[in-house]
N, C-alpha and C positions, 0 to 999 in steps of 0.2 A: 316909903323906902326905909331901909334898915338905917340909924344913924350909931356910928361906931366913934372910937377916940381913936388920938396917934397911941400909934402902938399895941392896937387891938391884931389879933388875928383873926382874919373874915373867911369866908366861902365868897364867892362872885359866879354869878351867871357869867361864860365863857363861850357863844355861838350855844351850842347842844350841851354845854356839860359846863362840869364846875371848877371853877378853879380855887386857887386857894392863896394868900398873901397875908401882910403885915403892914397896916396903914400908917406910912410917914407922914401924912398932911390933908387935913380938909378944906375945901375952900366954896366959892362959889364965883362963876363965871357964867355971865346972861343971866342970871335965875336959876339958873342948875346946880344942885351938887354935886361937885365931884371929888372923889378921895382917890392921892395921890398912893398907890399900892404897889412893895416890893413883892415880887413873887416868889410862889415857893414851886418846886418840882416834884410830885407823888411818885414816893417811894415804892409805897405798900401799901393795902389796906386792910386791916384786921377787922373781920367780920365779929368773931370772937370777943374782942373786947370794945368792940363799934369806937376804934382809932384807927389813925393816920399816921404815918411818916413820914415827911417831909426832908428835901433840901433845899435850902436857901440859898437865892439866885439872885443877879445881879441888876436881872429885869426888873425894871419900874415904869410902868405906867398910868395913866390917868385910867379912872373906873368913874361912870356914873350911879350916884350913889342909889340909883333904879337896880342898878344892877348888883348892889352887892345883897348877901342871902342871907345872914347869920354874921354874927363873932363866934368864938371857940373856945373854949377853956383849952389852953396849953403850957407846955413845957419844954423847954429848949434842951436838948440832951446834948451829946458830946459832939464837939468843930461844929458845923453848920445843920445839924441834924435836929428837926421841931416835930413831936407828939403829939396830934390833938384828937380831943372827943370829935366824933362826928353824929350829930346827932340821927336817932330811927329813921325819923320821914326821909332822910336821904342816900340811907347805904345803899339805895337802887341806883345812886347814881354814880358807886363807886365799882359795882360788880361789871 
């Protein structure tokens, strides 16, 4: 599984599709990992420069750290609005 820090921003397997957040907290509980993750809401997706848009939500949930995909290189742009690379292998899962 991916291991991420606080404060990375991840992709996560989401049922079928992917989701996307910002890890507050790692822990382990039973033997499992799981990273406590705020979510973000897809804006947009720019094929063109293979990024993302995001807004940042209020939702926080636990993710098993099975399920998360990647980190991201990003940037936070203006009030709650976050940028990220999304890497090749995955723009199929953004069209």
């Amino acid at each position: 599984y991916e291991v991420c820090d606080k404060g990375d921003v991840v992709l996560y397997t989401e049922g079928t599709r992917l989701g996307c957040g910002v890890v507050l907290l790692n822990m382990e509980m039973n033997g499992v990992a799981i990273s406590l993750v705020r979510s973000f809401r897809l804006r947009h997706f720019f094929r063109s420069s293979a990024s993302a848009e995001w807004d940042e939500t209020d939702d926080i949930s636990p993710r098993a750290s099975d399920d998360l995909v990647c980190s991201l290189k990003w940037k936070q742009l203006d009030g709650s609005k976050v940028r990220t690379l999304i890497p090749n292998s995955l723009h199929h899962k953004f069209e």
